[in-house]
C-alpha positions in Angstrom: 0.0 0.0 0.0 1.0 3.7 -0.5 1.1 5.9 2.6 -1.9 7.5 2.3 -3.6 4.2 1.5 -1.8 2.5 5.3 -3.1 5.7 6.7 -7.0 5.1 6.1 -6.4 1.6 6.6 -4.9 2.3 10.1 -8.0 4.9 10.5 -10.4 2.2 9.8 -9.3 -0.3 11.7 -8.7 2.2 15.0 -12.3 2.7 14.8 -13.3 -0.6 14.1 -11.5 -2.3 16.7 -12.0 0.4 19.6 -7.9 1.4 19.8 -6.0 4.5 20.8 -2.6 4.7 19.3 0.3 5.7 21.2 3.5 7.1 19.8 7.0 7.8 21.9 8.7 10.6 21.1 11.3 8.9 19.0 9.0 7.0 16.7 9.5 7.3 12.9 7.6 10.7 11.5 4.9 8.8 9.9 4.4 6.6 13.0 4.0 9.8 15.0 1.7 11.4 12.4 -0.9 8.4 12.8 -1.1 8.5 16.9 -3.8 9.8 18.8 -0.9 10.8 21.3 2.9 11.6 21.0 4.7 12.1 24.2 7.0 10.2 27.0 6.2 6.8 27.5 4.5 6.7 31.1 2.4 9.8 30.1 1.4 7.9 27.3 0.4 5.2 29.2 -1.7 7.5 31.2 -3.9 9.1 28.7 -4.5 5.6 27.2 -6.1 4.8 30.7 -8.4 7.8 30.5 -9.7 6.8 26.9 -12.4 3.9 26.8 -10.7 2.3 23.8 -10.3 -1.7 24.2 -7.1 -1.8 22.2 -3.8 -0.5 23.1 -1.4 -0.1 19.8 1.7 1.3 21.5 4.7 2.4 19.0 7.9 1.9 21.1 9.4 -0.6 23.0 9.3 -3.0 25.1 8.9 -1.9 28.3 6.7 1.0 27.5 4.1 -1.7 26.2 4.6 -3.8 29.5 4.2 0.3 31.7 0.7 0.3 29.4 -0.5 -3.7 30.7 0.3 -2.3 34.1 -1.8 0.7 34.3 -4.4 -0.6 32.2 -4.9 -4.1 33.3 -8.3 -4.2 31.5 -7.4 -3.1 27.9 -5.3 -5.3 25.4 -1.9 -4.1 24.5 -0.5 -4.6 21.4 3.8 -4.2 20.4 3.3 -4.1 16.3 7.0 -5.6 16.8 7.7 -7.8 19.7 11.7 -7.2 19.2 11.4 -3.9 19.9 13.3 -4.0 22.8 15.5 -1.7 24.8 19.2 -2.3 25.3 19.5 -0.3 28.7 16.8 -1.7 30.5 18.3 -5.5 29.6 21.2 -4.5 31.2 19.2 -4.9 34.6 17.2 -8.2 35.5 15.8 -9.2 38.8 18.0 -12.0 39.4 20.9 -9.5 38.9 19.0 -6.7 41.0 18.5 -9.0 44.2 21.9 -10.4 44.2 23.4 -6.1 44.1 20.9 -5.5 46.7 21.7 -7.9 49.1 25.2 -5.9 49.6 23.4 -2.4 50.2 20.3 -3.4 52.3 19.9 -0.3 53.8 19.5 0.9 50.1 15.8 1.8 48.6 16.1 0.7 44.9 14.6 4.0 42.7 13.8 2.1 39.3 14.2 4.3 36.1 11.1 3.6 34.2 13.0 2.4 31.1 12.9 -1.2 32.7 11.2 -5.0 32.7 8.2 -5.1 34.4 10.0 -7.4 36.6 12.3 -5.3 37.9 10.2 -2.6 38.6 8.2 -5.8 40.4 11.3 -6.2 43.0 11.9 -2.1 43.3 10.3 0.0 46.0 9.8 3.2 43.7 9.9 4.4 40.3 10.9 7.3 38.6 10.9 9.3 35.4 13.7 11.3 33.8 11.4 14.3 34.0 10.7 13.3 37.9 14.0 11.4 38.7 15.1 14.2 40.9 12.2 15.1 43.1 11.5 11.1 44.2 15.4 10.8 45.5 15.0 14.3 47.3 11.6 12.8 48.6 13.4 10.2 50.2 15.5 11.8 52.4 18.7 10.8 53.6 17.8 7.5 52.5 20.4 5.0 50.7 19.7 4.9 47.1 20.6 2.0 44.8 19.5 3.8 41.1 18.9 1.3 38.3 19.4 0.8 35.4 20.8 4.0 34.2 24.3 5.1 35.4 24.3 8.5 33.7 20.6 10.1 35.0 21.6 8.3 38.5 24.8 10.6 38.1 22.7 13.4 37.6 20.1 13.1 40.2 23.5 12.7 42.5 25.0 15.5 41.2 21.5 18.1 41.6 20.5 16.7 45.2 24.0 16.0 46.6 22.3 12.3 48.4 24.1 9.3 48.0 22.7 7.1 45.4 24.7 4.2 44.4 25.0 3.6 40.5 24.1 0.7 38.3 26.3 -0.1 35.3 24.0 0.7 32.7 23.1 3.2 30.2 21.7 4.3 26.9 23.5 3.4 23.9 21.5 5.9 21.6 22.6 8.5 24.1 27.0 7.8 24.8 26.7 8.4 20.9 26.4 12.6 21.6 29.7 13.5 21.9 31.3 16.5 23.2 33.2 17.1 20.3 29.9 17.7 18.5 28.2 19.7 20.9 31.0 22.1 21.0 31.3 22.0 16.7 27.7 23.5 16.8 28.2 25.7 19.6 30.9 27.3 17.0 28.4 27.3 14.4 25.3 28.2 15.9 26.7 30.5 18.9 23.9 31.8 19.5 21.8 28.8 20.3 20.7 27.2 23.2 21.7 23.9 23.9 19.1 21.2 25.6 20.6 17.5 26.3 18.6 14.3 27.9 19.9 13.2 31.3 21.0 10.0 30.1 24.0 11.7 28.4 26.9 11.3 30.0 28.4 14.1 32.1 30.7 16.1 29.4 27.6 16.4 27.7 25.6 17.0 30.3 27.9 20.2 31.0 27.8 21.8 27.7 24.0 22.5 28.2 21.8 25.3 29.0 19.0 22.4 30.1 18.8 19.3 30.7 15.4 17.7 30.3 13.5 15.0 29.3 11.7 14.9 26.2 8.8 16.3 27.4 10.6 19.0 29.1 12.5 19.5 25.6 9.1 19.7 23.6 8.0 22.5 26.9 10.8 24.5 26.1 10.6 24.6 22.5 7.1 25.9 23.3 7.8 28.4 25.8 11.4 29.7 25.5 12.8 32.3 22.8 15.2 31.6 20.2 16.2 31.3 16.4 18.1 27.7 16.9 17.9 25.1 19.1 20.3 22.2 19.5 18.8 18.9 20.7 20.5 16.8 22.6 18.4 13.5 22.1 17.2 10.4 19.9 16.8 12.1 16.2 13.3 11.4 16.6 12.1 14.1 18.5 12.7 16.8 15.9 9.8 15.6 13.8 7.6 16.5 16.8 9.8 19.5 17.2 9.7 21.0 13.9 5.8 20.1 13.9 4.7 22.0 16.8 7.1 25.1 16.2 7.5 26.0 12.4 8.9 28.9 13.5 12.2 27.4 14.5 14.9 26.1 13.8 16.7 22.6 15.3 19.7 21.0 15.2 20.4 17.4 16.4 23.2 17.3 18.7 24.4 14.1 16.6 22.9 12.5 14.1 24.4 9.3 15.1 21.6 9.4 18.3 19.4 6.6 16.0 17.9 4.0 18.4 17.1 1.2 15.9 14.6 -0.7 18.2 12.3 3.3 18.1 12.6 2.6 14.4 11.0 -1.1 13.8 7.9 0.2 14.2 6.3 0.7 10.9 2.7 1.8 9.4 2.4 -2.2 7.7 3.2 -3.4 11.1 0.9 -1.1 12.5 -2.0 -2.2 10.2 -0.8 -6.0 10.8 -1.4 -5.3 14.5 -4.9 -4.2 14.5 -6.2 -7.2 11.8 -4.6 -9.8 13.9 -4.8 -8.0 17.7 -1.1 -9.4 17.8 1.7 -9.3 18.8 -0.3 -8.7 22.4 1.8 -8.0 25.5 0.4 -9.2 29.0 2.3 -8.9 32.1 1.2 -11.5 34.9 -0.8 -10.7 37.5 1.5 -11.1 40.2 4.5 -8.7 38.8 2.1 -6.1 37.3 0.5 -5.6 41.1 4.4 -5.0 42.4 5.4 -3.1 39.7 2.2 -1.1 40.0 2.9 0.0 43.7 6.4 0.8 42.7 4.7 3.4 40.1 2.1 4.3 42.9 4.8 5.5 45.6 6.2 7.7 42.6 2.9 9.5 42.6 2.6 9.6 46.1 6.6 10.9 46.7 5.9 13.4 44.1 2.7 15.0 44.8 1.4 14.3 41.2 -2.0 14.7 40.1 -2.3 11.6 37.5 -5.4 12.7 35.5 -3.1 15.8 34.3 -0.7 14.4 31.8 0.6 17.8 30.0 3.9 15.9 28.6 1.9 14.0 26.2 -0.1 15.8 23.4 -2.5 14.9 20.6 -0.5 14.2 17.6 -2.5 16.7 15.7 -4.8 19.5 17.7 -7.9 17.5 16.1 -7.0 14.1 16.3 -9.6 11.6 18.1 -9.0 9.6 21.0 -10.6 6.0 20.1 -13.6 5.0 22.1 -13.0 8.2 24.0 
């Protein structure tokens, strides 16, 4: 089919089957273009739980999917491609997690939310990039074991000054932005602001005027003043960026930062998905009630209100929410 024609397919099908379609920020344009909602992954999860679609299509990975069967046990969740996974969060597995944690038992594992369902199953509280921060300055002078991602757990150590313990893992997409780079386009473009994800490492990290998640990126596109802006972060974002603010201009920090599991998505597996109802991903009962409380506490340490979900937007101002 030609792209139009996977486009009214994909329209007809959403409606026919009840679905919402979700779309992380990293997704390919044309993925983005087709979802109800664009935004971070737990945000995403969240508006899908406040639609009454049946059907879950969500376009990113693995773990995102699994977030989705937690906080909306009753709905089906489809993965259009089961191997999209996510190299950081299988650096991380429970067996691994409960022999580290055994040596810091006075630690309170904070669980990154790029992670198995399993592990967030044997954590005691999640966290976001965006959020990361304000749940380890929540816990007090608590012991913190940080998992999976060494670079935000550097952060979050570096911003509250507590001692949080790091695990060996990280983002590949994101050790690609170099500094070299970052300062290259600093030459270029002097007078731009530079925004980086906290899963950069540190040298990065220091080059930027903010550092944010991607829904903090897409927030200060939105709200701050400039010609340029360059974007520290998976390539993908820009689509979104360029989409919501034709009136600037933006620069990927590298245009190596290509995370090839964001791009197996695709609109043909997207209309395979809602034929079939497959690939579906279920999470048992048992881990999706643990890893459920570890979200919980989040919301609780943080003071959110969870039917407010301003991270993750419509992908178009008119676009329908399935069943909704």
């Amino acid at each position: 089919m030609e792209i139009n024609e996977l486009k009214e397919r994909i329209a007809a099908l959403k409606a026919e089957k009840n679905a919402v379609i979700l779309a992380h920020n990293y997704q390919r344009a044309e993925v983005q273009d087709v979802a109800d909602f664009v935004g971070d992954s737990l945000e995403l999860s969240q508006q899908a739980a406040k639609t009454n679609a049946e059907v879950i299509v969500f376009c990113g990975v693995h773990f995102m999917a699994e977030t989705a069967a937690i906080i909306c046990p009753e709905k089906k969740v489809l993965l259009p491609d089961l191997a999209a996974g996510c190299r950081m969060a299988d650096m991380v597995t429970p067996e691994d997690l409960e022999a580290v944690k055994q040596q810091f038992p006075q630690a309170l594992v904070v669980c990154y939310v790029n992670s198995s369902a399993a592990v967030k199953a044997v954590s005691d509280v999640c966290c976001t990039s965006a959020n990361a921060v304000r749940v380890v300055e929540a816990l007090g002078d608590q012991e913190i074991l940080f998992i999976p991602d060494q670079y935000l757990g550097e952060y979050v150590r570096e911003v509250t000054g507590k001692q949080v313990i790091l695990w060996p893992g990280f983002c590949p997409t994101h050790v690609a932005i170099r500094r070299e780079e970052i300062l290259k386009l600093k030459a270029l473009y002097p007078d731009a602001p530079v925004v980086v994800h906290p899963e950069c490492p540190r040298e990065v990290r220091e080059l930027a005027d903010a550092v944010l998640s991607t829904g903090g990126i897409c927030r200060y596109a939105r709200e701050k003043d400039f010609e340029t802006l360059i974007v520290g972060t998976e390539v993908g974002i820009l689509h979104r960026l360029r989409k919501e603010n034709p009136g600037k201009r933006f620069i990927p920090a590298s245009k190596k930062a290509v995370c090839p599991n964001m791009k197996r998505i695709t609109l043909e597996k997207i209309v395979r998905a809602l034929e079939t109802l497959q690939p579906e991903v279920i999470v048992p009962e048992e881990i999706r009630l643990k890893a459920h409380r570890a979200l919980e506490r989040m919301f609780v340490l943080t003071g959110r209100d969870t039917s407010k979900t301003p991270d993750s937007l419509p992908s178009s101002p008119n676009a329908p929410v399935s069943g909704a």
